[in-house]
N, C-alpha and C positions, 0 to 999 in steps of 0.2 A: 290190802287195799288195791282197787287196782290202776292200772299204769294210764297215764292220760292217753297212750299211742294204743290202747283195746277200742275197737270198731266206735261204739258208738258213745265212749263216756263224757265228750267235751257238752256231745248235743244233749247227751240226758241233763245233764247237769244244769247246764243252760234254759231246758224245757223247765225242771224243777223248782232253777230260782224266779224264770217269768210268770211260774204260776206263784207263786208266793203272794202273799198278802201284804209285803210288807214295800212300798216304794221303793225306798233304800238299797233294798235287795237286790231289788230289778234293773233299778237303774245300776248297780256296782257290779250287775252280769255284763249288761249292755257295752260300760267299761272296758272291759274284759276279752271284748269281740276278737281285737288283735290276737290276744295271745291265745285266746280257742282255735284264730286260724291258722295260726304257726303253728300248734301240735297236731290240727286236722291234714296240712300240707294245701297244696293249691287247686289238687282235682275234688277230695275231699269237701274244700271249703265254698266250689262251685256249685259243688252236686248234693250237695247235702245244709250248709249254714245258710248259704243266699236265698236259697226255696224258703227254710223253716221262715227268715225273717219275715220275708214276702208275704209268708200265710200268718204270722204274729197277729193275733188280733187285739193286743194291749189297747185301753182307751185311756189310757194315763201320759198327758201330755207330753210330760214330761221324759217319760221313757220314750215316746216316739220321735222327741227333738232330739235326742243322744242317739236312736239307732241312723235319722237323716245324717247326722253330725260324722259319726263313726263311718259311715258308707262311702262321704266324701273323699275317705283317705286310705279306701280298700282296694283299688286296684294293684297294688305289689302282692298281698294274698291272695287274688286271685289268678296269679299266673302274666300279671302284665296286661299292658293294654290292646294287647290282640282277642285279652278274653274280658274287658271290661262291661261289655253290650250283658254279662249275670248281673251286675250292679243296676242297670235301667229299671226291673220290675218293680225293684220293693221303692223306687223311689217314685214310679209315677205313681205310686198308690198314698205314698206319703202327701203328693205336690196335690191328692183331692181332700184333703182333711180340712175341716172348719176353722183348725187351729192355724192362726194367718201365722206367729213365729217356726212352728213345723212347716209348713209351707215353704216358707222364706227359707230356711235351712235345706231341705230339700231340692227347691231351685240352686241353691250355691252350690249344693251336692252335684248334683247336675249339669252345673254348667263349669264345673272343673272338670270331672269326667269328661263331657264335651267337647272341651278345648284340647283335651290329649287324643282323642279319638281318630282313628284314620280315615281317608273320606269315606270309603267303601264302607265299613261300618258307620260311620254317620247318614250316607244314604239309607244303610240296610237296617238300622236300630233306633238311632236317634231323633231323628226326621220323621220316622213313624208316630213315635212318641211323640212330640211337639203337635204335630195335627193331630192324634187322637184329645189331647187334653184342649188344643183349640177346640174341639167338635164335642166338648163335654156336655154332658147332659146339665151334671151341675157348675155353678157357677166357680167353684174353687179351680177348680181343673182350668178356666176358662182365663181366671188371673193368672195362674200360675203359668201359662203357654205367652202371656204378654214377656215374661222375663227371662222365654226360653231363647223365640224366634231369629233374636238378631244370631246368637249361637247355629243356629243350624241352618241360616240363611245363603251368608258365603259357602258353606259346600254344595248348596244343591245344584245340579244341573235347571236351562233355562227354563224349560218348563213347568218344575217344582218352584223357582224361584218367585213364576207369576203367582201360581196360585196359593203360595207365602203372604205375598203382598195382598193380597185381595183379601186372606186369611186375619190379617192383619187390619186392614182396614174395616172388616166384619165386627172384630172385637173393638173397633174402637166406636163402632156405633151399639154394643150391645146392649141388651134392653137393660141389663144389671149397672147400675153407677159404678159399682166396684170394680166390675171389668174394664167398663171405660177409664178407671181411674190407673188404672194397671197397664194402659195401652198407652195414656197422657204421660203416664212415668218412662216408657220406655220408650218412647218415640225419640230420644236425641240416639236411643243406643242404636234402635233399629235403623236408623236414618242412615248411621254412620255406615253402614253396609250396604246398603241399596247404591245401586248406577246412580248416575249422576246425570242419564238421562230419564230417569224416574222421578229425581229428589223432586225438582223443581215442578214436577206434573200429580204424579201418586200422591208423595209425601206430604209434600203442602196442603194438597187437598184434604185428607186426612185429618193437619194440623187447622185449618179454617174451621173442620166439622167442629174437634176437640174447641178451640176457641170459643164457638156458641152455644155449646152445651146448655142445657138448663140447669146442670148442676153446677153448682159454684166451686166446689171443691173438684167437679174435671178443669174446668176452667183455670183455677188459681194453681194448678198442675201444668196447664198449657204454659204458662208465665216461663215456668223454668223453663218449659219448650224451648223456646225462644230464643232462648240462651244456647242453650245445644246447635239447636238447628243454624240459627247465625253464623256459629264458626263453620257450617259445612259449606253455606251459599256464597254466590259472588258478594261483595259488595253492594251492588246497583239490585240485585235478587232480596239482598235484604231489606232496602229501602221498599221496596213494590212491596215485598210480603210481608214483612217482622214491624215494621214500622207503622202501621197502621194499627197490628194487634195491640201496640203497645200502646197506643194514645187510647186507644178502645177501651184497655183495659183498665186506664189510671182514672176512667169514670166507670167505673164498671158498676153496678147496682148493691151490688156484694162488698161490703167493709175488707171482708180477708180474700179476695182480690184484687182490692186495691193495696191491701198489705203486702202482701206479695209482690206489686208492683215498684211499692216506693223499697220494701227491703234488698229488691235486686236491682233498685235501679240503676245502678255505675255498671255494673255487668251488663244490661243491656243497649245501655249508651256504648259504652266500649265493641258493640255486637255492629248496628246500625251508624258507627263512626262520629266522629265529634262535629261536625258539618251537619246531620241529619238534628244531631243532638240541640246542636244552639238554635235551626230553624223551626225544630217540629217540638222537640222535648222539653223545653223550657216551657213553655206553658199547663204542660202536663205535669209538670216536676210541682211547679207554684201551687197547681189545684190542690197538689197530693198533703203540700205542705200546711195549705188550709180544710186539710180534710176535715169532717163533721166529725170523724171517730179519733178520738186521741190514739191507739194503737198505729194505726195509720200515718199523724202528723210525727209518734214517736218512731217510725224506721224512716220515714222522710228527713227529720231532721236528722237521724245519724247518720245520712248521707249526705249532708247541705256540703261539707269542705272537697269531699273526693269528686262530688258532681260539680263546683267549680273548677276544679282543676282543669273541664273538659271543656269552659266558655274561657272566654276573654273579658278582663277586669269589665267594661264598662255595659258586658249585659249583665253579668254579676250584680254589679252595683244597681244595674236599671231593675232588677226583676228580685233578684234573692234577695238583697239586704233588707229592703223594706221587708220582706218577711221573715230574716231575724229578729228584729223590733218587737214582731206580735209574739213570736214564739219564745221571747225572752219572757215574755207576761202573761204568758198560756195558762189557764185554768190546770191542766194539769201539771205536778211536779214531776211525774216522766217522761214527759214532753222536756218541759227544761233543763230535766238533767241530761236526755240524752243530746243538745242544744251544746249544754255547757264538755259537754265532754270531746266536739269536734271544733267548737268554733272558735279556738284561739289559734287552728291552722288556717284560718280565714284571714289572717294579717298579712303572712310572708306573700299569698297570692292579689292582695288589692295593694298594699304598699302602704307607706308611714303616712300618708296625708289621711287618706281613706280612714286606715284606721281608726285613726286619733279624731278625725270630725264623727263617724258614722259606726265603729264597732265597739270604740273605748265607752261609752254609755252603757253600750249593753253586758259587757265585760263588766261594769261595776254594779250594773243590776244583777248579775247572777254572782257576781259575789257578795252581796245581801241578800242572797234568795234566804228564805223562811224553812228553805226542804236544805238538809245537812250534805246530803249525795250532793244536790246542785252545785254549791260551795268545792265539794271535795273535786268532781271533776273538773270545774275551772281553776283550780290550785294547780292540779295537778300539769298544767297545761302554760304556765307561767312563761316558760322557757322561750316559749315558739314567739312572744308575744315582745319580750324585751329585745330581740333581734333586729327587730322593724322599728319600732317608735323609741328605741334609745333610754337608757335610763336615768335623763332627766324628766323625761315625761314617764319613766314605772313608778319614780320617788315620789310625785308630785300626784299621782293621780291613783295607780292600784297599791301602791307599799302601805299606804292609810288603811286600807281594806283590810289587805293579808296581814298589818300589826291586832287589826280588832279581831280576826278570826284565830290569831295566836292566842285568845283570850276565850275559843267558842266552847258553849258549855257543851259541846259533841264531843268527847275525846277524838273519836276522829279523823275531825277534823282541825283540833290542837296536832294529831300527829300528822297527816297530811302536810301542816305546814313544819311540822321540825325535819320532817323526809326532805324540803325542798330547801331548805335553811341553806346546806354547802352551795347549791345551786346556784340561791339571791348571792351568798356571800361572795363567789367567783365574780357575780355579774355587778355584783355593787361597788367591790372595792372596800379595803380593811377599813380608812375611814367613814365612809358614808353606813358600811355595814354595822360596823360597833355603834355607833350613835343611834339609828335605828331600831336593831335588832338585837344587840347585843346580852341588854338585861334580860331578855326573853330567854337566852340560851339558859342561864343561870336559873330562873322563874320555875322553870320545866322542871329542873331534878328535883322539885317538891311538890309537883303534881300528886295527885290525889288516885290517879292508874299508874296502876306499874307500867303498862306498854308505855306511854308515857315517858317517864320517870327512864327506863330501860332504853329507849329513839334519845330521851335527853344527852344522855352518859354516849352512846354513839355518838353523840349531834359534837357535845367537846372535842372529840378526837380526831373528828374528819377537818374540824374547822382546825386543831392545830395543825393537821397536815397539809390545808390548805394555805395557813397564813405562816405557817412556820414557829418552831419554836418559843420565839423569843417573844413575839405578840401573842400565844398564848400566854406565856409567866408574866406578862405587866397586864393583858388585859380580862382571863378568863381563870387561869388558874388560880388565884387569892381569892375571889369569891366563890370558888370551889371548895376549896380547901379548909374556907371557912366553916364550910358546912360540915366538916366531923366535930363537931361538937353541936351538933344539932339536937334537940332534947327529943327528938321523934328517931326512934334507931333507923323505920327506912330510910328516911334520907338521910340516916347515917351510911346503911348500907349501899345506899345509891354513891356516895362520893366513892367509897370503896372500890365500887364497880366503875365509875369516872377514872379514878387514880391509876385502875390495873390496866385502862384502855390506853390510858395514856401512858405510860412508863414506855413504854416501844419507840414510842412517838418522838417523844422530849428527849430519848437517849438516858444514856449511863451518870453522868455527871447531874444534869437534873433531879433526875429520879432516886438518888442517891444524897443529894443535898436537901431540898423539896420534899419529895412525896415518903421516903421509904421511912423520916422521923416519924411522920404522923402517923403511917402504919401501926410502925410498933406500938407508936403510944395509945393507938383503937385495941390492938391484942388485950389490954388491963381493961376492957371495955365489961361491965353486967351482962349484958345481953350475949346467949350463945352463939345466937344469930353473925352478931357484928365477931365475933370469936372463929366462926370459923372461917367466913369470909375473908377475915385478914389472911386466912393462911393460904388459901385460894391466889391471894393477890400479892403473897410474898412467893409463890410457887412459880408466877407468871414473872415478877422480878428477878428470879432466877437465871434466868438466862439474858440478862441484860446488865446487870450490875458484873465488876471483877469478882476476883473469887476471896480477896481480903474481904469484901465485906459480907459475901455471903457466909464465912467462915466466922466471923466476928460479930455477924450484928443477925442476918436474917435468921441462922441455923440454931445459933440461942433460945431467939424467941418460938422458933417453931421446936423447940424442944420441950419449953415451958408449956406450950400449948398442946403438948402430948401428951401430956400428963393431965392435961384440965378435965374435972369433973362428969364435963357432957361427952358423952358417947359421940356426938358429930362431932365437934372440935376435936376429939383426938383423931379420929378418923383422918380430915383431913388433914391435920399436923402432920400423921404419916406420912399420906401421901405425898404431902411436898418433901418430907424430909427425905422421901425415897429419890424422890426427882433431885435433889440437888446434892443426893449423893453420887446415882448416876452422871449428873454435869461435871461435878468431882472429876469422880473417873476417869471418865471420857477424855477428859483435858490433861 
């Protein structure tokens, strides 16, 4: 056979699995590139691999996106980046394919190589390349130079630099949308390099073209512009120029530019300053929020709390709130869900009066919303809400809510409110809590879903660490515990699983007087089920109890239980008995 280091065996090799028929093949050469180049060495892989790829005439995408891919990261085989400018060929050939993800790969290829390149080689190589693809005949070439130019713009000398920018603003009027869309995308990068006695004359200009496109989608790509370009200008620069785009655009004729408007709209408040934003932008923010397309009123509303944050309560109150009102009762349910899932940070910013007259209405209509998500997201949001308005006015006005939604036939949104259960519990206080909430806790571990049933058996254990022991054993454990003997073994096995969460919890003496009887007496249990789970939850008592009674009471019964019939019950009888021989030990 011969030695991979004979003249020409990596390349034949190589030629033979890309002619192949078979994908798989091709692309598992392509793979491979590295290690062809480390046995070709570095003059080798100049002179000989980087041409073959060049002239590869694969039209299988997929192999073309793995050889972009692979090239990215071939300048150490090729000798360093004094000899990187063999890498340029086969990529500008890549960066004119129809295929936009090879493209895209190719550019990244490209613009790594780039960034390490020296300037003289980026005069001599690089630069070439960028205006040959700007000057493409075809249009791919023509995109792809949109995401070359800020890369090769800071090295050029001033005279290349001009006619970069001119290059640049060519492509952003070209007759193709695509390339104009390519030119809207990279205008914040390209910007970022231009003087700074250009931005505000070139660039802008540039950016007003892009702004009135006829196409909608160069347009709703200006948007993000906007954004970019903002953090480059003065202050008072962005007002004259960004500020006007942006009311333009919150009516803009095009539904998904005006999406684009109301989805970024805190980023571009935060561009134009909160001063432009309460004079100019609140009226645009209102339209957006009464838009005619629901997509539109739904990224408007997920912005309604963080675009407060940038007014002052009483334009808040004068302009937004009345249009939380409608959007509470919107025809669409993602309108209101996406409503419900910001506006109970709406409270900490207008205050406990505001609230309670003007927001708690709408809080109790989305929490009767008809759509389950609605419900969920204003659950989830309980928190923010009982900080402000206090919890005589949560008990009196949402706790009636959130006790009927412990009852919604969503699961859930039954588990949404057993997730927030420790929460109220903290916030309510052990009295007011148990009288409320309490039989609910119990309720759960015979839910009819396991997830359910499973949040329930957590829900016990966080609430005994929350209220302590000893109000668990008089208030939540007895009717727990009642439950092994339930004639339905999962909620047999559910207390099993209550029992094991809590032994930690309640300590040694508890768990040992209490919970560890009933154990044993569920081991004499019919069901396998409940059989081996005890032994699960006497393996987990294990390291909690002394070791008289691991010795005397737990180690029996899981011995008993090792020998039981079912193949799972002994199984895990083992492995506890292993574990608490181990504990043995150890001690």
């Amino acid at each position: 056979m011969a030695s991979v280091n004979e003249p020409l065996y990596p390349i034949a090799v190589l030629i033979d699995e890309l002619k192949n028929d078979d994908i798989q093949i091709r692309l598992n050469s392509i793979r491979k590139l590295s290690t062809i180049a480390r046995a070709l060495g570095e003059e080798r892989t100049r002179t000989e691999l980087i041409p073959f790829l060049g002239e590869n005439n694969d039209d299988d995408d997929e192999v073309l996106l793995a050889v972009a891919e692979e090239l990215g990261a071939f300048i150490p085989y090729v000798g360093g980046i004094e000899h990187a400018d063999v890498l340029l060929p086969p990529l500008e050939t890549l960066c004119t394919v129809e295929e936009t993800c090879v493209r895209e790969k190719a550019v990244e290829s490209l613009g790594k190589i780039g960034a390490q390149m020296r300037e003289k080689e980026m005069l001599e190589y690089f630069i070439p390349l960028v205006k040959r693809l700007a000057a493409g005949e075809w249009f791919t070439a023509r995109v792809s130079s949109c995401s070359l130019l800020h890369i090769a713009f800071p090295h050029a000398p001033e005279t290349i630099k001009t006619e970069l920018r001119t290059l640049y603003g060519q492509l952003c009027q070209d007759d193709m949308p695509m390339v104009r869309r390519a030119a809207a995308t990279n205008l914040g990068n390209f910007a970022a390099t231009v003087e700074a006695a250009y931005l505000k004359t070139n660039i802008m200009s540039i950016f007003e073209g892009l702004a009135h496109d006829d196409q909608d989608s160069v347009r709703l790509l200006s948007v993000e512009g906007c954004v970019a370009l903002g953090k480059l200008l003065e202050p008072q620069d962005c007002v004259a120029h960004i500020l006007p785009v942006i009311a333009k655009f919150s009516q803009d004729k095009s539904w998904r530019v005006r999406y684009v408007v109301a989805d970024h709209l805190y980023e571009l408040c935060e561009v134009v300053g909160p001063e432009s934003t309460r004079s100019d932008l609140v009226p645009a923010y209102v339209w957006l929020l009464h838009d005619n397309e629901a997509e539109v009123r739904i990224a408007a509303a997920g912005n309604v709390t963080k675009f407060c944050q940038l007014l002052n309560p009483e334009l808040a109150i004068q302009h937004i709130v009345p249009c939380l009102k409608d959007l509470s009762t919107d025809s669409s349910q993602y309108v209101r869900s996406a409503l419900a899932s910001v506006v109970m940070g709406m409270a900490p910013l207008l205050g406990k009066e505001v609230t309670i007259e003007q927001l708690l209405p709408i809080f109790l209509s989305l929490l009767k919303d008809e759509c389950p998500d609605v419900r969920l997201n204003i659950i989830s949001k309980l928190g923010q809400v009982n900080q402000v308005i206090g919890i005589d006015v949560l008990s009196q006005s949402l706790l009636p809510a959130v006790v009927e939604l412990a009852e919604d036939r969503h699961w859930r949104v039954r588990l949404a409110i057993i997730e927030h259960i420790p929460l109220l519990a903290s916030q309510l206080g052990v009295g007011f809590f148990y009288d409320k909430l309490g039989p609910l806790c119990v309720q759960w571990l015979k839910d009819k879903v396991y997830s359910i049933r499973d949040a329930a058996a957590n829900n016990v254990k966080r609430l005994a660490e929350e209220f302590g022991p000893e109000w668990a054993m008089q208030h939540i454990i007895p009717q727990v515990l009642d439950m092994i003997n339930d004639p339905h073994y999962l909620n047999r096995m559910t207390v099993l699983q209550a029992i094991s969460l809590l032994g930690p919890v309640l300590g040694s003496e508890i768990t040992c007087s209490k919970l560890l009887p009933l154990v044993i007496t569920a081991s004499k249990d019919r069901v396998p089920n409940i059989k081996f789970n005890v032994a699960k939850v006497l393996q987990s008592f294990a390291p909690v109890v002394d070791h008289t009674v691991l010795e005397q009471t737990i180690r029996p019964c899981l011995v008993d239980l090792s020998e039981d019939p079912d193949v799972d019950v002994r199984f895990f009888a083992s492995q506890a008995l292993q574990c608490s021989n181990e504990i043995m030990v150890s001690s």
